[in-house]
C-alpha positions in Angstrom: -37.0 10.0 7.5 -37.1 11.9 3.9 -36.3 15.3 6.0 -33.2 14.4 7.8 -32.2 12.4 4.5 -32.7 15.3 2.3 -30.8 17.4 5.0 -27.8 15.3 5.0 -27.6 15.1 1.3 -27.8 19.1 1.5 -24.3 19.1 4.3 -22.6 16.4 1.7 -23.5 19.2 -1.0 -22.8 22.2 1.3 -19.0 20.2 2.0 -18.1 18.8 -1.5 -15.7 20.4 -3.7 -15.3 20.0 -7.6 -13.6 17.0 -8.8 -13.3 17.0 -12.8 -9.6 18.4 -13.1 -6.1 18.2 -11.9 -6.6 21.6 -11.0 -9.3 21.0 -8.7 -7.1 19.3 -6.3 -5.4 23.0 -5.2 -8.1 22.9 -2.0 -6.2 19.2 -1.4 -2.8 20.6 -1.7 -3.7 23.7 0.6 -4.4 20.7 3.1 -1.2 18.8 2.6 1.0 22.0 3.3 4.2 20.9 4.2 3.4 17.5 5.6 6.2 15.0 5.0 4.0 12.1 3.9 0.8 12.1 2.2 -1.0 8.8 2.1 -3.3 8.1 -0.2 -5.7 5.2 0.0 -8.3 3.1 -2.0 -11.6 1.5 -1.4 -10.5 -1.4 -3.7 -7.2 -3.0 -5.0 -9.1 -3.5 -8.5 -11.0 0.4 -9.3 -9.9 2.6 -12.1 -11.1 5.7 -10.6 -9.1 5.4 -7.3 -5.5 4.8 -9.5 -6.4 7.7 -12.1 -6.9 9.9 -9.5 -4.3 8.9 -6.7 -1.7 9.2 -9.5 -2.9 12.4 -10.5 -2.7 13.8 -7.6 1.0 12.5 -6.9 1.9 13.8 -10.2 1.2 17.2 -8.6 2.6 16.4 -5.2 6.0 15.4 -6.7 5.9 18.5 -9.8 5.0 20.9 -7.6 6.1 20.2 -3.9 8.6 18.5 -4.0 8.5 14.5 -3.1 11.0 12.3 -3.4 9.2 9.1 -4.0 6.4 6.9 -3.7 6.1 3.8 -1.7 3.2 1.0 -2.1 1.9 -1.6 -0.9 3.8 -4.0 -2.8 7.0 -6.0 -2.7 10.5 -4.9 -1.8 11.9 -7.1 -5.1 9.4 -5.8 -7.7 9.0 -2.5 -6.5 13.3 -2.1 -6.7 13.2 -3.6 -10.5 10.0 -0.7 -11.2 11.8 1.7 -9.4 15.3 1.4 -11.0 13.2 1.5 -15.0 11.9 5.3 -13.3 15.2 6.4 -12.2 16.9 4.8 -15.4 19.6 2.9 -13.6 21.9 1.2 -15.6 21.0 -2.1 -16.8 17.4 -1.3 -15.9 14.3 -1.9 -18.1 13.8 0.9 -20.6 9.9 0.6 -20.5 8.0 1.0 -17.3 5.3 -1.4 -18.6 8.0 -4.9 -19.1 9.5 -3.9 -15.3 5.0 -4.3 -14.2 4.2 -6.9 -16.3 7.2 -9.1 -14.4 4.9 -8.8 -11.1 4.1 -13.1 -10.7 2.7 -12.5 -7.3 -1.1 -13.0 -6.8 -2.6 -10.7 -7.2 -0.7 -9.7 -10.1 -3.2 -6.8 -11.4 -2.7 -4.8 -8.3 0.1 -3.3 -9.7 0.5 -4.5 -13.0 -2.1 -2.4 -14.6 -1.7 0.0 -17.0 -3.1 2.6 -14.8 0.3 2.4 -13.0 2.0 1.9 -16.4 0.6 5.8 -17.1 1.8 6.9 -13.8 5.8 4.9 -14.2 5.7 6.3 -17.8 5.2 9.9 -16.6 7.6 9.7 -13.8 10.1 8.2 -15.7 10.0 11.0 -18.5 9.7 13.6 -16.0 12.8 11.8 -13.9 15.1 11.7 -17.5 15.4 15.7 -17.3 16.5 15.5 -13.9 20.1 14.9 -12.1 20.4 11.1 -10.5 20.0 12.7 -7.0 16.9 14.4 -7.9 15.0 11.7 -9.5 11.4 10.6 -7.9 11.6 6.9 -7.0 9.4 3.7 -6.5 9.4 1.1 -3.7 7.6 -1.3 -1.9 6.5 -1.5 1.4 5.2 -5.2 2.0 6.5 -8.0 3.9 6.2 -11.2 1.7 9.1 -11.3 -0.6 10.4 -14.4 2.0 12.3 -16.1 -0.4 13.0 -13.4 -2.5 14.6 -11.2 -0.4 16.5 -13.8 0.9 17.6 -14.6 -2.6 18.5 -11.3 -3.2 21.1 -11.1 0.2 22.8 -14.1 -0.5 23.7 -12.4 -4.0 24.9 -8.9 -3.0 27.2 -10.8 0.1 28.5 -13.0 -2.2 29.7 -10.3 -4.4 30.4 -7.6 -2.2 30.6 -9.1 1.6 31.3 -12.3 1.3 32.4 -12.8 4.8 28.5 -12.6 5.9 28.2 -15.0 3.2 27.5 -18.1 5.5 25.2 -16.3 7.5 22.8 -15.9 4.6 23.2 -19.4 3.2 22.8 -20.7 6.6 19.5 -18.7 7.2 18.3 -19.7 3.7 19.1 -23.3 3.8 16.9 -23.3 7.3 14.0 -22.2 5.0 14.6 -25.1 1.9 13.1 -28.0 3.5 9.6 -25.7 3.5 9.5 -25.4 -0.7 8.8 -21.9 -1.0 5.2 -22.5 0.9 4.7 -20.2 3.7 2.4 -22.5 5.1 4.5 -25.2 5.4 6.5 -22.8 6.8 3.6 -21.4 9.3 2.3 -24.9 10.3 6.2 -26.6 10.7 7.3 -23.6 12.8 4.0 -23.9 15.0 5.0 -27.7 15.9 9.1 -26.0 16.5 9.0 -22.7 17.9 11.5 -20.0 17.1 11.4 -21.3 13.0 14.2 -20.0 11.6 13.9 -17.1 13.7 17.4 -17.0 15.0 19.0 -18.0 11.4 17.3 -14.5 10.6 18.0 -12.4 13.0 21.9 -13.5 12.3 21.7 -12.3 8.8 20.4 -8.8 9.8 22.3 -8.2 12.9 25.1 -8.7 10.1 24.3 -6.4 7.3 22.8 -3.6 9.9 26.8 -3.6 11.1 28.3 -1.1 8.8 31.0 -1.6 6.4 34.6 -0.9 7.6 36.4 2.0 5.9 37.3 1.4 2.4 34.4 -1.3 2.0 31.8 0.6 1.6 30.1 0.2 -1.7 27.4 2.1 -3.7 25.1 3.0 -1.1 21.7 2.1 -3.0 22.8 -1.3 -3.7 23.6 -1.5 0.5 20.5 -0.3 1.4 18.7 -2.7 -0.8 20.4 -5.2 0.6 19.8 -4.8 4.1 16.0 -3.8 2.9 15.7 -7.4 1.8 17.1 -8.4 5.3 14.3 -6.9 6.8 11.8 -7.7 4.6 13.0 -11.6 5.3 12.6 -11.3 8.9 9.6 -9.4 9.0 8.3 -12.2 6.4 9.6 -14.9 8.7 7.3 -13.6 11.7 4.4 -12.6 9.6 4.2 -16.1 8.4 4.8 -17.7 11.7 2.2 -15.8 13.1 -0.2 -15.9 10.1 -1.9 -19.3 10.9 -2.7 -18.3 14.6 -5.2 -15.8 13.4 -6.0 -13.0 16.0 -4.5 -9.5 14.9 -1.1 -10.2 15.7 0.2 -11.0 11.5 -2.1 -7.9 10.6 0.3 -5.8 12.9 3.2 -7.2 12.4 2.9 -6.3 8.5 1.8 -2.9 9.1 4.4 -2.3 11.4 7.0 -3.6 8.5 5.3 -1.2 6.3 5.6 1.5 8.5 9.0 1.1 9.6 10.2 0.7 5.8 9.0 4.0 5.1 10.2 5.6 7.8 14.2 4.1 6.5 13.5 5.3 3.3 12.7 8.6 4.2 15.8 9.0 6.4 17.8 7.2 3.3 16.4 9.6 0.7 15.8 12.5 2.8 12.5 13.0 1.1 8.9 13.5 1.6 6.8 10.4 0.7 3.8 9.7 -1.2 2.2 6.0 0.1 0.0 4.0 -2.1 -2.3 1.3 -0.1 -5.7 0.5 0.8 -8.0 2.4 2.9 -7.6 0.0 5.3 -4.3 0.4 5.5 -4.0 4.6 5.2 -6.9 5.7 7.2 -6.5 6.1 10.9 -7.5 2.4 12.5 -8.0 4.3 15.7 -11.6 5.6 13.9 -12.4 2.2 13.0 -13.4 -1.3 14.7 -9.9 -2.1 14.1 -8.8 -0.6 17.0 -11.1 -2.6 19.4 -9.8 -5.6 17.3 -6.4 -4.8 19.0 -5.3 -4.3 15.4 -2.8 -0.9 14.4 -2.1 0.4 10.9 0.1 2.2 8.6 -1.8 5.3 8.5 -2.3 5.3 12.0 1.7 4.6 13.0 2.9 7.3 11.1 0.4 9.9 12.4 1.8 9.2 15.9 5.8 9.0 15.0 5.5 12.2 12.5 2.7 13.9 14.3 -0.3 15.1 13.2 0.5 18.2 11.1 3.3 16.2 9.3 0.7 13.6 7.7 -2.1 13.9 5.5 -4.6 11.0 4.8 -6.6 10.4 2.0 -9.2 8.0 1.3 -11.3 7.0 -1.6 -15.0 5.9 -1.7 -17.3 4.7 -4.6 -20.6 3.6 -5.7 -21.8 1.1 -7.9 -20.0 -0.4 -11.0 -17.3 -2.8 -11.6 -13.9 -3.7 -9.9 -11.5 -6.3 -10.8 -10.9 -9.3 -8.1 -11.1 -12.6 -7.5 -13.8 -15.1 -6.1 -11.3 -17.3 -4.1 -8.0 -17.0 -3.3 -5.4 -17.6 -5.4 -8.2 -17.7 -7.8 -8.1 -16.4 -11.5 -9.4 -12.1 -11.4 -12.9 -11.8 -12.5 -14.1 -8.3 -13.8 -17.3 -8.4 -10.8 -20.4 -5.9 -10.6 -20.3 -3.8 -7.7 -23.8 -3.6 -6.0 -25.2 0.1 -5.0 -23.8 0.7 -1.1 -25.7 -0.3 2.0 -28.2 1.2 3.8 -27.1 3.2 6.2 -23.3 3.8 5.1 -20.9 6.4 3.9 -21.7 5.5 0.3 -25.1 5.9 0.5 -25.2 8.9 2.5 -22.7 10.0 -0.1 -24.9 8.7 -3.5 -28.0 10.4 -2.3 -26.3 13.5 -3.0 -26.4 13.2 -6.5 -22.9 14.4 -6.9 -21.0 12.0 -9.7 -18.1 12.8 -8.0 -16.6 15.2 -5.0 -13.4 15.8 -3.0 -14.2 16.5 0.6 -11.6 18.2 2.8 -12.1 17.8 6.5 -12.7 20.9 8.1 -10.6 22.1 10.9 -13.4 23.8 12.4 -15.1 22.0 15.4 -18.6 21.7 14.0 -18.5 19.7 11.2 -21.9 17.8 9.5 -23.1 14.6 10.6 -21.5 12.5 7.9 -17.6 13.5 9.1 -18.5 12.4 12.8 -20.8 9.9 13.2 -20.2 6.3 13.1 -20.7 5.1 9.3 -20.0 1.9 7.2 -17.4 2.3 4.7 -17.6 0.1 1.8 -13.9 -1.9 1.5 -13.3 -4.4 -1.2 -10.3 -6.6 -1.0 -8.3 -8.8 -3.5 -11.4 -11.6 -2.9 -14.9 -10.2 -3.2 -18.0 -11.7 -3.5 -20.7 -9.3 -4.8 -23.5 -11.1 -2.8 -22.2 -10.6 0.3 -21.6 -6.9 -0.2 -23.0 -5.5 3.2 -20.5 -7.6 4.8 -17.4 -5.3 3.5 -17.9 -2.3 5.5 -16.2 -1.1 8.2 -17.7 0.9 10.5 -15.7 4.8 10.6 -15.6 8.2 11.8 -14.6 9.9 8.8 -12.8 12.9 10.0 -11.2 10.6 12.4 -10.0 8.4 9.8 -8.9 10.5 7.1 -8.0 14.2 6.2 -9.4 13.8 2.9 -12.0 11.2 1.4 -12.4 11.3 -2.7 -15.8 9.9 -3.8 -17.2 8.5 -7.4 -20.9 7.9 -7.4 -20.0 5.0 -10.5 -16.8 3.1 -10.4 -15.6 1.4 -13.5 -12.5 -2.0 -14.0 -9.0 -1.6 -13.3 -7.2 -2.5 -16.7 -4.4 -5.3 -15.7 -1.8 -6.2 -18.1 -2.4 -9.9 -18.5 -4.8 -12.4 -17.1 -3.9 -14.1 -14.3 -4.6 -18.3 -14.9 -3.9 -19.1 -11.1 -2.0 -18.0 -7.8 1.8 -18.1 -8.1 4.0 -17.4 -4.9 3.7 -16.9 -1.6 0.3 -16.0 0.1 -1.1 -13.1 1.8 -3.0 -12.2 4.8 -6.1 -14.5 4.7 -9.0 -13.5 4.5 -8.4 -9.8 5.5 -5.4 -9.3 3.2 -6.5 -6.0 1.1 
């Protein structure tokens, strides 16, 4: 047993490359090439090491090749008022750090952190030397903004079509009886199918018709508003399909997230950079989420851009601390994370010895044990209980999965902005929500 452990601890040595500087990510950027998105994952929502490192690395991608924005996992309102502070719209916050700390849906420290705080800073100063049309944005991916998003329509027809105007009151006034609670929502629309499905559907049949000459306004503020039209009836199926269980919410919000970057891109005519969990960026198709009849973002936009037009990167780590919460909707907790399993990725990975490594998957056929065979992958969502540790791993083929995996033999807190007393807004996936 100490033989072919000491012989895979030699291939993770033989296959690791330096990971101290900015400068060591040059064998990464080799990889990426001229892909059109690179997505870049994390093993937890609450790790310092993955955000340091995934924005370093965008800082380069954007600098030096060229990408026109980034896109997280986050919401399609928060992520606009963020991204308008980077691009210094008019009106917009000056500070990158007061357009975070506004985030109010749980989990709050996902993205108000002042890891991201660095990265808005930087891109903001870097985007102030630029022309408008050159200028690196920030957007949201996610589906839950219901309410919103719906908001948000009924404001932009009423000022600039108003003869949709009805059509959004009329979808929103379906939604009022329900108090904001998507699971008043879920379990109302279960006992009356179709929901305010139809209402919906109305509102973005209307705002995907384009404007008639001479009504067309400034095309950013259009786009956002017909965003928010999709994000409201992607929203209105997620919930409705959320307290059924089964994989169908998990795909419907992937789907959303996938088809969201895929408008921006056309809108922007940019290469993206996507910010999300590993278990949303690597390849489900080398995971037990496939067999769960379960798709994902990384996996969608390999097959629409192709293979040699997407990288994925994932992120791994060993023992230390990570910022979550024990229940959910519960107050973040800074929580110790236990050394990895037996038997997984991480371990294979620690017994190196390496305190931290980029591995680049090898285009060559023969590649070393721990890129093929079936390993557990340590992923820690929004809720974690340390305890029950070897029951977040999910079982991968890493070169399958990713094009890329970063690894951190100790892991230390995320630094949110403020503490979070209790869960405000509407709710997640549960309990697979990461």
């Amino acid at each position: 047993m100490r033989g072919r452990e000491g012989r895979a601890a030699a291939d993770v040595r033989g296959a690791a490359l330096p990971l101290e500087y900015a400068e060591d990510l040059d064998p990464l950027l080799d990889r990426i090439g001229d892909a059109r998105c690179v997505l870049i994952g994390e093993a937890s929502h609450g790790t310092h090491e993955y955000y340091a490192w995934r924005a370093a690395l965008t800082r380069r991608l954007i600098a030096e090749r060229g990408f026109g924005f980034v896109a997280v996992e986050g919401d399609w309102p928060d992520c606009r008022r963020v991204g308008r502070c980077v691009t210094l719209a008019p009106g917009a916050h000056q500070d990158p750090r007061a357009a975070l700390n506004a985030y109010e849906r749980w989990p709050t420290w996902m993205w108000a952190n002042e890891e991201t705080v660095r990265f808005c800073r930087w891109l903001r100063d870097r985007n102030a030397g630029l022309p408008p049309a050159e200028r690196a944005g920030f957007h949201g991916l996610d589906v839950y903004s219901l309410w919103e998003s719906l908001r948000a329509v009924v404001d932009y027809l009423a000022e600039h079509r108003p003869e949709y105007l009805d059509t959004a009151l009329e979808a929103y006034r379906c939604f009022e009886p329900h108090g904001h609670d998507p699971r008043s929502y879920g379990w109302n629309s279960a006992l009356v199918p179709g929901g305010c499905a139809a209402e919906v559907l109305d509102l973005l049949a209307a705002l995907r018709r384009p404007a008639l000459p001479g009504e067309a306004g400034d095309p950013e503020e259009e786009f956002d508003a017909r965003q928010n039209a999709e994000v409201a009836a992607g929203a209105e199926h997620y919930y409705r399909t959320m307290l059924g269980g089964g994989p169908e919410s998990w795909n419907v919000r992937d789907v959303h997230m996938a088809d969201t970057l895929d408008r921006l891109m056309d809108f922007h005519g940019a290469k993206a950079v996507v910010w999300a969990h590993n278990t949303h960026v690597g390849d489900a198709r080398a995971t037990d989420m496939a067999g769960a009849g379960m798709v994902n973002l990384g996996q969608l936009a390999r097959e629409r851009h192709g293979a040699g037009g997407v990288v994925l990167v994932g992120f791994a780590g060993g023992p230390g601390e990570v910022v979550a919460a024990p229940a959910w909707g519960a107050p973040m907790e800074v929580m110790r994370v236990p050394p990895p399993a037996h038997g997984s990725l991480e371990q294979v990975l620690a017994e190196s010895e390496l305190h931290r490594a980029m591995f680049v998957v090898p285009p060559e056929r023969e590649k070393p044990d721990f890129f093929t065979g079936t390993l557990g992958h340590r992923a820690i969502g929004v809720v974690y209980d340390p305890d029950r540790d070897s029951r977040q791993y999910v079982p991968t083929r890493l070169a399958d999965r990713y094009d890329a995996l970063g690894w951190f033999r100790a892991t230390s807190a995320l630094q949110p902005l403020h503490l979070e007393a209790a869960r405000r807004g509407e709710l997640e996936t549960m309990p697979t929500g990461v």
